[in-house]
MINUKE-558255 format. One record per atom (N, C-alpha, C, O, CB): residue number from 1; chain; atom name; x, y, z. Coordinates in steps of 0.02 Angstrom, whole numbers. Glycine has a CB too. Layout:
N
+-----+-----+------+--------+--------+--------+
! seq ! mol ! atom !      u !      v !      w !
+-----+-----+------+--------+--------+--------+
! NUM !   A !   CA !      X !      Y !      Z !
...
+-----+-----+------+--------+--------+--------+
END
This chain:
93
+-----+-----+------+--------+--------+--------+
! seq ! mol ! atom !      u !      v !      w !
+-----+-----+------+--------+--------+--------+
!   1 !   A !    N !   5582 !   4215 !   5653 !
!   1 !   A !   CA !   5521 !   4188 !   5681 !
!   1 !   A !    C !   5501 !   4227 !   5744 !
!   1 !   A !    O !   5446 !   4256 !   5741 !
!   1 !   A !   CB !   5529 !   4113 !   5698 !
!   2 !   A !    N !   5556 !   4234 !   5827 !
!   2 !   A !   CA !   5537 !   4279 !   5834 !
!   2 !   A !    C !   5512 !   4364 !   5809 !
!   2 !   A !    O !   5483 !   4395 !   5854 !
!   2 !   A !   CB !   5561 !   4266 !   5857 !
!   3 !   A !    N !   5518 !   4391 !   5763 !
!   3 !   A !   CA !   5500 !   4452 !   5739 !
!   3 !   A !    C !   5430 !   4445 !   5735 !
!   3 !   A !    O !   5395 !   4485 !   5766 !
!   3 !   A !   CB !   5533 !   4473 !   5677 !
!   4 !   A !    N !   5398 !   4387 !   5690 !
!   4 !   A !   CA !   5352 !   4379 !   5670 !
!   4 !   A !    C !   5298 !   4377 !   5741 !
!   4 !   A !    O !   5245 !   4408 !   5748 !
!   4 !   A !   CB !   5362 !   4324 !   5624 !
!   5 !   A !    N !   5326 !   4340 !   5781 !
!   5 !   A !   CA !   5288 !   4316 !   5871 !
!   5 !   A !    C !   5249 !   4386 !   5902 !
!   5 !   A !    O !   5194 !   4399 !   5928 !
!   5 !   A !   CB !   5370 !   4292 !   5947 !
!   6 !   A !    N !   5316 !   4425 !   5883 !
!   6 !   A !   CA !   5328 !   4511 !   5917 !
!   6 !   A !    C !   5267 !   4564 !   5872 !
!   6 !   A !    O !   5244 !   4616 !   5896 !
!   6 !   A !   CB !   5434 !   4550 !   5891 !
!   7 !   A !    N !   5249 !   4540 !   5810 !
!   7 !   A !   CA !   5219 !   4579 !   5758 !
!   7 !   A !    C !   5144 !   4560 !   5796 !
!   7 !   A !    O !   5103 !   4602 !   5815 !
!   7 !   A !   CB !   5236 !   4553 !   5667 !
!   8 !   A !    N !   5138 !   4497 !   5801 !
!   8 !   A !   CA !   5080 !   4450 !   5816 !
!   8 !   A !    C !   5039 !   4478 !   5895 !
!   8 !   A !    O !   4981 !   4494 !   5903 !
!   8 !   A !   CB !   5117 !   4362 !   5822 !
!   9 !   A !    N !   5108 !   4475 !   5955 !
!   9 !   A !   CA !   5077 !   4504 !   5996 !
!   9 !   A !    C !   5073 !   4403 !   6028 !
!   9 !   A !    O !   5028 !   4382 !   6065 !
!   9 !   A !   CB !   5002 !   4566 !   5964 !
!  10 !   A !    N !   5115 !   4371 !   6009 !
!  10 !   A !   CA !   5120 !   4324 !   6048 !
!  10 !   A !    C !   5183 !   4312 !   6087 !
!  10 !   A !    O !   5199 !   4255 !   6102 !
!  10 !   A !   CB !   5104 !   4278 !   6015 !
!  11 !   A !    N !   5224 !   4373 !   6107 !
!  11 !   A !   CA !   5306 !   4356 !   6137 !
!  11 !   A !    C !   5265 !   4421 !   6200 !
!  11 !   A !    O !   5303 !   4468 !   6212 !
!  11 !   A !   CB !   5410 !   4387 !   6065 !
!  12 !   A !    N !   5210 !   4424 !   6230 !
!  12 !   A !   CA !   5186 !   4460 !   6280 !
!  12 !   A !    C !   5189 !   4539 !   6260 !
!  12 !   A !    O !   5189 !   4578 !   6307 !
!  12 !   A !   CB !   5225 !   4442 !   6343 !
!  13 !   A !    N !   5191 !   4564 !   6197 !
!  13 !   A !   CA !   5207 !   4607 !   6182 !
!  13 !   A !    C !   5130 !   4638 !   6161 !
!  13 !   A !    O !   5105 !   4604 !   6117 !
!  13 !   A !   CB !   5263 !   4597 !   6141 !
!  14 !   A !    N !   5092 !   4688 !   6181 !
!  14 !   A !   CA !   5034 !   4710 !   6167 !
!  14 !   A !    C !   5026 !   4752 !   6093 !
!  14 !   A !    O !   5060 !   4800 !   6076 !
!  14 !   A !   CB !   5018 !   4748 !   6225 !
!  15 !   A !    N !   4969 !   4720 !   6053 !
!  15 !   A !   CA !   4957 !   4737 !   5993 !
!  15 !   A !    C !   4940 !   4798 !   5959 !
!  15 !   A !    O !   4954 !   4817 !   5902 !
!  15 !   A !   CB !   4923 !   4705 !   5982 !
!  16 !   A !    N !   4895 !   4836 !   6019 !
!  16 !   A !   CA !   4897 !   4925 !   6023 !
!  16 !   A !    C !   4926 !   4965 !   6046 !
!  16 !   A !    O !   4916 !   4957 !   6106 !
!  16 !   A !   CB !   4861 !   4954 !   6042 !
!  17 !   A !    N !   4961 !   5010 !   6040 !
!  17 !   A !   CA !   4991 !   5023 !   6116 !
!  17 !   A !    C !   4942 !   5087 !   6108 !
!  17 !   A !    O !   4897 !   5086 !   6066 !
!  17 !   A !   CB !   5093 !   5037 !   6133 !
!  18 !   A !    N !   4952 !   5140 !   6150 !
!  18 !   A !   CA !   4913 !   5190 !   6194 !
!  18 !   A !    C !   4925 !   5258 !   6126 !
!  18 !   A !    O !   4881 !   5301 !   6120 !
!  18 !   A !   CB !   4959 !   5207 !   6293 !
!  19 !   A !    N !   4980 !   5259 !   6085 !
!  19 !   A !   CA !   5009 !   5295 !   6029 !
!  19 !   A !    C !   4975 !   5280 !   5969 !
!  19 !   A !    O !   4963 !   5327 !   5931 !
!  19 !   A !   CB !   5079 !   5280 !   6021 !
!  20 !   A !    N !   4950 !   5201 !   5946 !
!  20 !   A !   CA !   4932 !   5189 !   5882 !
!  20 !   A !    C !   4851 !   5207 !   5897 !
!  20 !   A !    O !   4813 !   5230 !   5854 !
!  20 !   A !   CB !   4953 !   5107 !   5852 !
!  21 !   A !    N !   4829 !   5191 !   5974 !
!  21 !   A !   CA !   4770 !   5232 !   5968 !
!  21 !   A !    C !   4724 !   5284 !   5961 !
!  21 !   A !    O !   4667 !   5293 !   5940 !
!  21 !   A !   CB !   4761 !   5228 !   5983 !
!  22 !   A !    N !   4793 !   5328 !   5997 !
!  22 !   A !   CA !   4767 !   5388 !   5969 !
!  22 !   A !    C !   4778 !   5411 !   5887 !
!  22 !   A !    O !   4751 !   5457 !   5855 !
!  22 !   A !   CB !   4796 !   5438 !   6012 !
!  23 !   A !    N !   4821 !   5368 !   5870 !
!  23 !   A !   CA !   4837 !   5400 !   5790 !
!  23 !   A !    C !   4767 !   5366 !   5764 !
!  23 !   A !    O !   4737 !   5396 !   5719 !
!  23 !   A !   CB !   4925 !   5366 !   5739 !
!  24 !   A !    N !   4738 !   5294 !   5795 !
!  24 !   A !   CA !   4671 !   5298 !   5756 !
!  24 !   A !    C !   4622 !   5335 !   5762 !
!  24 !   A !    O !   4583 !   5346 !   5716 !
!  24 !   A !   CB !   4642 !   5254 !   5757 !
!  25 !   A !    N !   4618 !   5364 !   5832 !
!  25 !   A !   CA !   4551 !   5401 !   5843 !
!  25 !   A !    C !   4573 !   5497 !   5809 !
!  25 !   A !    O !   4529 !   5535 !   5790 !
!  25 !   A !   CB !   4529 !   5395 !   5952 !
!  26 !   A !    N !   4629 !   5510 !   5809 !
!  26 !   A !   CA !   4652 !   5574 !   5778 !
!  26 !   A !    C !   4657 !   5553 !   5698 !
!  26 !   A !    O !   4647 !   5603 !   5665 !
!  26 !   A !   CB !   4730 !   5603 !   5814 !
!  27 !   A !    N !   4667 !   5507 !   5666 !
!  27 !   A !   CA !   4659 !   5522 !   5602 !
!  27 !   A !    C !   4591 !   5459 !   5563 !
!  27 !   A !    O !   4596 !   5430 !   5509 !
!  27 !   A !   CB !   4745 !   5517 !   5570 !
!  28 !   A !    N !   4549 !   5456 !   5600 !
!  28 !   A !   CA !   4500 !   5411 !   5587 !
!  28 !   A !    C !   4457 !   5433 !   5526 !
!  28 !   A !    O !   4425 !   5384 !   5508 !
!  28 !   A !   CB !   4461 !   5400 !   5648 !
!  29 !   A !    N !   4449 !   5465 !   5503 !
!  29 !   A !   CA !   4415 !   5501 !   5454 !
!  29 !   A !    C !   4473 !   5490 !   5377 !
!  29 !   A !    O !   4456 !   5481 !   5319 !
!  29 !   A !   CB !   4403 !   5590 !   5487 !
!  30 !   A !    N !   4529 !   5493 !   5402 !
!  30 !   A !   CA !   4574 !   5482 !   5335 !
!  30 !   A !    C !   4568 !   5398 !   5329 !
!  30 !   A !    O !   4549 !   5365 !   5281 !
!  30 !   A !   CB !   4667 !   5514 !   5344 !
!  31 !   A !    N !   4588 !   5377 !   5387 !
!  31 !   A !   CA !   4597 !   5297 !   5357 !
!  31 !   A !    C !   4520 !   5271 !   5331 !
!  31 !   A !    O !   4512 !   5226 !   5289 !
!  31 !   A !   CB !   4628 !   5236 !   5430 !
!  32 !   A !    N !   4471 !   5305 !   5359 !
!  32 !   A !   CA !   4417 !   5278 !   5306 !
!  32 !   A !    C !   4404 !   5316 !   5243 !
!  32 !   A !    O !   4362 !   5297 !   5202 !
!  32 !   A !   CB !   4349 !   5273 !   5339 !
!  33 !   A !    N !   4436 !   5364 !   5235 !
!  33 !   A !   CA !   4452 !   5382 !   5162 !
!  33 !   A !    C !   4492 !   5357 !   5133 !
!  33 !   A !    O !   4481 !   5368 !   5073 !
!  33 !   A !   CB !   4466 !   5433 !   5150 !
!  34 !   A !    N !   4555 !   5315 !   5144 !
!  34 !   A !   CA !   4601 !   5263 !   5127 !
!  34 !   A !    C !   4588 !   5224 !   5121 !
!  34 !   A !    O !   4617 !   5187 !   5082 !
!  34 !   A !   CB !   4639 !   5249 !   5149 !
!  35 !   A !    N !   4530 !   5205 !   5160 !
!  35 !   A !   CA !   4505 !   5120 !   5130 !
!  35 !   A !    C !   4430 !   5111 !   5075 !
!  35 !   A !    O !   4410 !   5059 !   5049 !
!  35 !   A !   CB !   4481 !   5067 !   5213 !
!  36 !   A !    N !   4408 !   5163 !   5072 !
!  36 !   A !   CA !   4371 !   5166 !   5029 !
!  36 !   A !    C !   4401 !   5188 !   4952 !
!  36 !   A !    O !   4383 !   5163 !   4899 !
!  36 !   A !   CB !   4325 !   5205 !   5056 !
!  37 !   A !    N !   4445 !   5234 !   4958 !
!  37 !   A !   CA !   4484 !   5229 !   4896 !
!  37 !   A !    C !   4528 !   5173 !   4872 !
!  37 !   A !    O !   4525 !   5165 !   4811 !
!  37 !   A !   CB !   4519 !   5276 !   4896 !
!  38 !   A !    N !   4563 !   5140 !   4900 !
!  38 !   A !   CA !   4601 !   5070 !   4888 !
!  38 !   A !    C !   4551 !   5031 !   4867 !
!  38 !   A !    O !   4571 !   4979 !   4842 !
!  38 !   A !   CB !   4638 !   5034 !   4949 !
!  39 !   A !    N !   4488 !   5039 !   4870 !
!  39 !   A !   CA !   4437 !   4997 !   4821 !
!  39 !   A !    C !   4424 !   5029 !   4760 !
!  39 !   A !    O !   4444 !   5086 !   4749 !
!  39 !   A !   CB !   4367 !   4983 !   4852 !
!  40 !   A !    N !   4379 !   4984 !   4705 !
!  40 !   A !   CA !   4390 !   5003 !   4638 !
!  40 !   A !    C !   4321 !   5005 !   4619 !
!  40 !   A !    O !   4283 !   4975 !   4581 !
!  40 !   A !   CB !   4437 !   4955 !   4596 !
!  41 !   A !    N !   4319 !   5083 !   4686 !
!  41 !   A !   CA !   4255 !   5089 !   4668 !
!  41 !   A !    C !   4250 !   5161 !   4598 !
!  41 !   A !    O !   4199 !   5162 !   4564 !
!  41 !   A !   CB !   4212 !   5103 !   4748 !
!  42 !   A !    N !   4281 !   5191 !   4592 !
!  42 !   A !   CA !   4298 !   5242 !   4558 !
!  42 !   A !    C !   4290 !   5214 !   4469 !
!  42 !   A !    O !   4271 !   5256 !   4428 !
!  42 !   A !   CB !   4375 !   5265 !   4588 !
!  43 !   A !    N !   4301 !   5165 !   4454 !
!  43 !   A !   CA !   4273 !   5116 !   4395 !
!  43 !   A !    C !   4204 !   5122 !   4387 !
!  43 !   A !    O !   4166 !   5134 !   4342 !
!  43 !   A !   CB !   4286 !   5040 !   4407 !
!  44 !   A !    N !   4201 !   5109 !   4445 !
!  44 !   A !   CA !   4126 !   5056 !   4446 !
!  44 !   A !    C !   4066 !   5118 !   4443 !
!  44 !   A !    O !   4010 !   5108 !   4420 !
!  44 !   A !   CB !   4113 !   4996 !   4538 !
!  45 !   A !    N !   4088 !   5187 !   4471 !
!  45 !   A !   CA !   4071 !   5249 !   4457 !
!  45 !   A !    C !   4052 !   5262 !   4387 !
!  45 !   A !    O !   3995 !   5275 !   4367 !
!  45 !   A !   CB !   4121 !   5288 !   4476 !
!  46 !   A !    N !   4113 !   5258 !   4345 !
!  46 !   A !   CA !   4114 !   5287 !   4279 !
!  46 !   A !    C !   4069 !   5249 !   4240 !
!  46 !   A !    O !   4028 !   5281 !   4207 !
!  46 !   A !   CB !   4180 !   5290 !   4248 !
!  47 !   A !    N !   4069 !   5166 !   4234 !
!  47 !   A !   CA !   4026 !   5154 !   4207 !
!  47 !   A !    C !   3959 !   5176 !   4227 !
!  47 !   A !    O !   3926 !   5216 !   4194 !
!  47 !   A !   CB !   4033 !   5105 !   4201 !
!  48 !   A !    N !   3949 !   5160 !   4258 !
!  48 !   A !   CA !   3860 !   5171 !   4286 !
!  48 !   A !    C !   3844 !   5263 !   4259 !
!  48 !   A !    O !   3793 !   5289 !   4239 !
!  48 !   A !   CB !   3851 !   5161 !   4408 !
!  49 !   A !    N !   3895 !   5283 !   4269 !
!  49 !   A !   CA !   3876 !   5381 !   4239 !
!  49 !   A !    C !   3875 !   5372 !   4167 !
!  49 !   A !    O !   3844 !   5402 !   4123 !
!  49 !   A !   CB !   3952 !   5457 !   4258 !
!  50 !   A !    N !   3911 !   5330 !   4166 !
!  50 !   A !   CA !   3915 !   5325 !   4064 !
!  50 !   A !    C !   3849 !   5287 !   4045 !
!  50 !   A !    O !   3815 !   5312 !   4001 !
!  50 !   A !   CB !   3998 !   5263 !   4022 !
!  51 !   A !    N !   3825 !   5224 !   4077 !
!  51 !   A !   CA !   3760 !   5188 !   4065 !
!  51 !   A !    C !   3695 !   5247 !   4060 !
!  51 !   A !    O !   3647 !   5244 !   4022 !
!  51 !   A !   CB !   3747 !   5130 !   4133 !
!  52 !   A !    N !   3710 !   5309 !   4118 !
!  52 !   A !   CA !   3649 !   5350 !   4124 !
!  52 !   A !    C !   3621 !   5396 !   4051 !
!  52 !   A !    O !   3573 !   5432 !   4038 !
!  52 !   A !   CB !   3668 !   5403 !   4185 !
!  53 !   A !    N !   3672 !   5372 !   4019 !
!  53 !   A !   CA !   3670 !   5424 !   3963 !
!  53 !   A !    C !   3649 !   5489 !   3979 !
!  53 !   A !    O !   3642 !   5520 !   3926 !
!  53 !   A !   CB !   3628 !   5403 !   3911 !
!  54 !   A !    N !   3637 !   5522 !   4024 !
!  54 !   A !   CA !   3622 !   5583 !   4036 !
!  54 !   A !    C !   3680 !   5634 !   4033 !
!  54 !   A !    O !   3737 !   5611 !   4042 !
!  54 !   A !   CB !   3591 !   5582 !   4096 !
!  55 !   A !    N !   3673 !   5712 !   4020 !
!  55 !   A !   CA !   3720 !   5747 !   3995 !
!  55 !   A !    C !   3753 !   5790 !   4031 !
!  55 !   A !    O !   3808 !   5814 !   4017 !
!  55 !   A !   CB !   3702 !   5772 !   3951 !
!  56 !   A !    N !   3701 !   5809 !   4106 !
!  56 !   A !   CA !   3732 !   5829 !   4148 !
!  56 !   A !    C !   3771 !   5784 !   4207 !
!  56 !   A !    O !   3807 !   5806 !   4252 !
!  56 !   A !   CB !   3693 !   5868 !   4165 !
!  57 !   A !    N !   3755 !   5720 !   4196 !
!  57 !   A !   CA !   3795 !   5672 !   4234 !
!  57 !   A !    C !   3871 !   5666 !   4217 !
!  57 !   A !    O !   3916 !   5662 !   4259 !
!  57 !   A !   CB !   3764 !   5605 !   4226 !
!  58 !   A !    N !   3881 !   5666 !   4128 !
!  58 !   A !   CA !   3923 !   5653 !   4087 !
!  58 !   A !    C !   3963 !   5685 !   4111 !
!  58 !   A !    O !   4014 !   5660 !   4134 !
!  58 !   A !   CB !   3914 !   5659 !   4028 !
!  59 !   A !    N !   3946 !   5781 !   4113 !
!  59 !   A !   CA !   3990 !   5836 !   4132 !
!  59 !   A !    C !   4012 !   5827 !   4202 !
!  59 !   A !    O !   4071 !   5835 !   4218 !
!  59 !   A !   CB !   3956 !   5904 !   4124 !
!  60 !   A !    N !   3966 !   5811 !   4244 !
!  60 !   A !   CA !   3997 !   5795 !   4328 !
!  60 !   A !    C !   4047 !   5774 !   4330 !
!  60 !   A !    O !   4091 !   5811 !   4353 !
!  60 !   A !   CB !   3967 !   5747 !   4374 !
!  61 !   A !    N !   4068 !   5698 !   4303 !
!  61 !   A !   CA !   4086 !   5637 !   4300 !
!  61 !   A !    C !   4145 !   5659 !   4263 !
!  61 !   A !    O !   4197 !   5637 !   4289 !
!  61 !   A !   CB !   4036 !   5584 !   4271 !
!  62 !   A !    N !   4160 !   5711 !   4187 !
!  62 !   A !   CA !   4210 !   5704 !   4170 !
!  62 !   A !    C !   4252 !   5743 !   4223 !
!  62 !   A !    O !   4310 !   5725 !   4234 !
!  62 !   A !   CB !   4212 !   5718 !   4106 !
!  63 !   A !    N !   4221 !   5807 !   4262 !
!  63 !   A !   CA !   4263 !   5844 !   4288 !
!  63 !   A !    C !   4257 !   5832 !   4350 !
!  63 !   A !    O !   4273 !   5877 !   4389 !
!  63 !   A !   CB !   4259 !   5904 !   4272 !
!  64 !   A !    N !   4230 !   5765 !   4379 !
!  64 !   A !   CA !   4254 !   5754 !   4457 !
!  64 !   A !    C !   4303 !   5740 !   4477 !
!  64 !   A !    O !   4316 !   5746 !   4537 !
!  64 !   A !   CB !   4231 !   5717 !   4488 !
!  65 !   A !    N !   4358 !   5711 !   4421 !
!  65 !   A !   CA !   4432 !   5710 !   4431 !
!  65 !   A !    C !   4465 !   5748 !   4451 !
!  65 !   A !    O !   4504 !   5741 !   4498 !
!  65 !   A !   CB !   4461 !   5703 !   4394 !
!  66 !   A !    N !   4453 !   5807 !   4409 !
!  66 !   A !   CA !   4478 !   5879 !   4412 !
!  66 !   A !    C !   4498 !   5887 !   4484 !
!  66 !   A !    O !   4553 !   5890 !   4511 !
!  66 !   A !   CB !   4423 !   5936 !   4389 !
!  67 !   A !    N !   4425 !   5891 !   4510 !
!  67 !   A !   CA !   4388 !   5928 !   4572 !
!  67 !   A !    C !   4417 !   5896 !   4644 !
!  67 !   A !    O !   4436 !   5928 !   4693 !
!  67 !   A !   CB !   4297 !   5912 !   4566 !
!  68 !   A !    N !   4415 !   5816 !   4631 !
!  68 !   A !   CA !   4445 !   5762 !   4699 !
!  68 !   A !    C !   4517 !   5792 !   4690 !
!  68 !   A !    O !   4553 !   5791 !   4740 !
!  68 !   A !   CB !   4441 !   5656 !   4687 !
!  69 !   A !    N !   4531 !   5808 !   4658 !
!  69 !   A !   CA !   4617 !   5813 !   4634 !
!  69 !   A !    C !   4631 !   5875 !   4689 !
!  69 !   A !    O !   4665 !   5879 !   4741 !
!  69 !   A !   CB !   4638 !   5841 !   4529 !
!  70 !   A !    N !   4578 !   5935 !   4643 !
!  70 !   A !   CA !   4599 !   6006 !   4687 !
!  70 !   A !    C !   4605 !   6002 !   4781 !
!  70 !   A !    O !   4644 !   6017 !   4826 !
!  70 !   A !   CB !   4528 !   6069 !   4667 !
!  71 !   A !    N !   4519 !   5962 !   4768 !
!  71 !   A !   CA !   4517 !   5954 !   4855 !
!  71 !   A !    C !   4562 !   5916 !   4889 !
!  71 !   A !    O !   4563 !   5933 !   4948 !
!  71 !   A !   CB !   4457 !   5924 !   4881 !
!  72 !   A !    N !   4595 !   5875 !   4877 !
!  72 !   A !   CA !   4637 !   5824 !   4914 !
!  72 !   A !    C !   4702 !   5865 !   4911 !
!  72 !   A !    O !   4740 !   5847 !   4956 !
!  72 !   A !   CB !   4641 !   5743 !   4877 !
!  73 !   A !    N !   4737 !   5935 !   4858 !
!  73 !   A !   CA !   4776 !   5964 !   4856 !
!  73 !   A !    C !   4781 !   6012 !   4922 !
!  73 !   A !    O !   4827 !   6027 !   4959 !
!  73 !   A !   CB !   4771 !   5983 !   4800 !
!  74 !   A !    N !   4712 !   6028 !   4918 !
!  74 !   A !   CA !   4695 !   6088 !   4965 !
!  74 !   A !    C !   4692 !   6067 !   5054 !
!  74 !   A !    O !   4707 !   6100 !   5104 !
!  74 !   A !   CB !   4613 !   6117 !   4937 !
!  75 !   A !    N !   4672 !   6010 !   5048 !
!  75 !   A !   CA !   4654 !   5989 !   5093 !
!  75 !   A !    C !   4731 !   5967 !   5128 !
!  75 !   A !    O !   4735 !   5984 !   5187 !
!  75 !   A !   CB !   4599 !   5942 !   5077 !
!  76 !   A !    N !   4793 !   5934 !   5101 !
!  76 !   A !   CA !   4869 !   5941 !   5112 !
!  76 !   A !    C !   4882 !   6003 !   5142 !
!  76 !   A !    O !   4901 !   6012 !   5200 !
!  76 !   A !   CB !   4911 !   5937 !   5048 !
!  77 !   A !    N !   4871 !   6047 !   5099 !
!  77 !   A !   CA !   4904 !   6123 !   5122 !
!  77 !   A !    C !   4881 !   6155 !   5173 !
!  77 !   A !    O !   4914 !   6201 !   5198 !
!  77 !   A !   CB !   4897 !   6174 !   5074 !
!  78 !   A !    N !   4812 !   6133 !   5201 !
!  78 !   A !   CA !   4793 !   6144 !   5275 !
!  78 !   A !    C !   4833 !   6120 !   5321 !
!  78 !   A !    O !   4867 !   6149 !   5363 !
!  78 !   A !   CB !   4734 !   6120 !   5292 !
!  79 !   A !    N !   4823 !   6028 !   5301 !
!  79 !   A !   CA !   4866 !   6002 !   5369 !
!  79 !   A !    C !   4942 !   6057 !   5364 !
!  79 !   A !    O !   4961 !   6091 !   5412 !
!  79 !   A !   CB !   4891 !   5894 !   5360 !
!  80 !   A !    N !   4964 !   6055 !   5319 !
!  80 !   A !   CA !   5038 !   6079 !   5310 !
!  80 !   A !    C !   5032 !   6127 !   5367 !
!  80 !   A !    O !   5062 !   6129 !   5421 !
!  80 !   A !   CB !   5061 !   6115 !   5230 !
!  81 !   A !    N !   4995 !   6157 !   5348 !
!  81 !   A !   CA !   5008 !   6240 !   5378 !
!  81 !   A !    C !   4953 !   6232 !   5458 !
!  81 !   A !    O !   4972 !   6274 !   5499 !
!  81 !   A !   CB !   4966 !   6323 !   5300 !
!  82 !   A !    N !   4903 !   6198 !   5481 !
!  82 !   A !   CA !   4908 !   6181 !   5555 !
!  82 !   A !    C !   4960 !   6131 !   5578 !
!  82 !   A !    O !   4949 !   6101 !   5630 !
!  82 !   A !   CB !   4845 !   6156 !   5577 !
!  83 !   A !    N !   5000 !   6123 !   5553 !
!  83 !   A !   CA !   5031 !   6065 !   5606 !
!  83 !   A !    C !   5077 !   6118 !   5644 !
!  83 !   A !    O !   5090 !   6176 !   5629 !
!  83 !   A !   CB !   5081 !   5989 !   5566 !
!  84 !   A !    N !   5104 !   6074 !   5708 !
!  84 !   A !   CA !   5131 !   6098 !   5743 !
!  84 !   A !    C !   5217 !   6133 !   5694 !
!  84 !   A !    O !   5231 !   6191 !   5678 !
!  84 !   A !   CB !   5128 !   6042 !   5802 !
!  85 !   A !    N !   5241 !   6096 !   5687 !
!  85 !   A !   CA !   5315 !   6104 !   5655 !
!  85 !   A !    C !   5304 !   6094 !   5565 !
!  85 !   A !    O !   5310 !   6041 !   5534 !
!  85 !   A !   CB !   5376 !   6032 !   5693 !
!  86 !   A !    N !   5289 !   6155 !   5540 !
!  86 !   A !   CA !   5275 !   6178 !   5479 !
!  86 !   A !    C !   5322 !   6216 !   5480 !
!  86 !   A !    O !   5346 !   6249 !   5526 !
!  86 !   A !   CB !   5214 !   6203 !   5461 !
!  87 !   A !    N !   5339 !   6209 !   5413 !
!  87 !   A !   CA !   5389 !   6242 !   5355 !
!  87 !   A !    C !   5349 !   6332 !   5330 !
!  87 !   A !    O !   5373 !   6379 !   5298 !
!  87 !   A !   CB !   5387 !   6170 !   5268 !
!  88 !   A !    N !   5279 !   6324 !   5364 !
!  88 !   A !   CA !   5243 !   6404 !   5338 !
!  88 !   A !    C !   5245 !   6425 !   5435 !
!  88 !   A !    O !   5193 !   6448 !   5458 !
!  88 !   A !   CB !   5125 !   6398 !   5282 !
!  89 !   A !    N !   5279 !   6419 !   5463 !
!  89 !   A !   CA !   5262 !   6460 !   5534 !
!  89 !   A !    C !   5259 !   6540 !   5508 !
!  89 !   A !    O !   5212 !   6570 !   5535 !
!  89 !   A !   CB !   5334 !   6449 !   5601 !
!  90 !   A !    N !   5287 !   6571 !   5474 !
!  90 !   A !   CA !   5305 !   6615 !   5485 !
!  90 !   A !    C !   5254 !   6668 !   5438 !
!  90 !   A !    O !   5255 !   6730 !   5440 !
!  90 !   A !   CB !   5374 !   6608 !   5480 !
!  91 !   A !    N !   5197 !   6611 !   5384 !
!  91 !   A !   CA !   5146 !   6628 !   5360 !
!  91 !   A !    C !   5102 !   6656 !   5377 !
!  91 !   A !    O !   5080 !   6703 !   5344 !
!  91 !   A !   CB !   5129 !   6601 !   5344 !
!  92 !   A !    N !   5072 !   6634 !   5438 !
!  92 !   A !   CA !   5037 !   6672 !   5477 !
!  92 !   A !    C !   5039 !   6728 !   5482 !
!  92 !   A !    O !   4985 !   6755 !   5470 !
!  92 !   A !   CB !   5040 !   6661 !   5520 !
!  93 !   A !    N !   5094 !   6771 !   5500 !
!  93 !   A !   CA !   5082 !   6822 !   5525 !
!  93 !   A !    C !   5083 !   6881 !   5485 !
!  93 !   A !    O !   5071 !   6936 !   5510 !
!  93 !   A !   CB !   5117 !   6824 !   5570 !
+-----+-----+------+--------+--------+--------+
END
């Protein structure tokens, strides 16, 4: 029960600290890409492209999988290689 008090921020213990804020304001752009994907909106996509009956929608739509796939691949291998303590330091040069 205490744990739960401590989680809550009712045992005087503050609910942000000065660390989780900056991790929101430094990765704010991902967590709203995290929360828009944890919805099921990606369904709700396909039908409506499939309702359009149109043929260049069809082609978008089958290969936007593809495409989110590559970019979200690509987009890893950046952070990888700017972060401070990467496994490619030595890529660079």
């Amino acid at each position: 029960l205490d744990y739960l008090g401590v989680m809550l921020g009712l045992r005087g213990q503050a609910i942000f600290s000065t660390q989780a804020l900056y991790y929101i304001i430094e990765y704010k752009v991902e967590f709203i890409i995290a929360i828009v994907a944890s919805m099921p909106i990606y369904p709700i996509l396909l039908v409506k492209l499939e309702n359009m009956k149109n043929k260049a929608l069809g082609i978008i739509s089958r290969y936007f999988r593809y495409f989110a796939l590559v970019a979200l691949f690509g987009t890893c291998i950046m952070y990888l290689i700017n972060s401070t303590f990467n496994p490619f330091i030595y890529f660079r040069f």
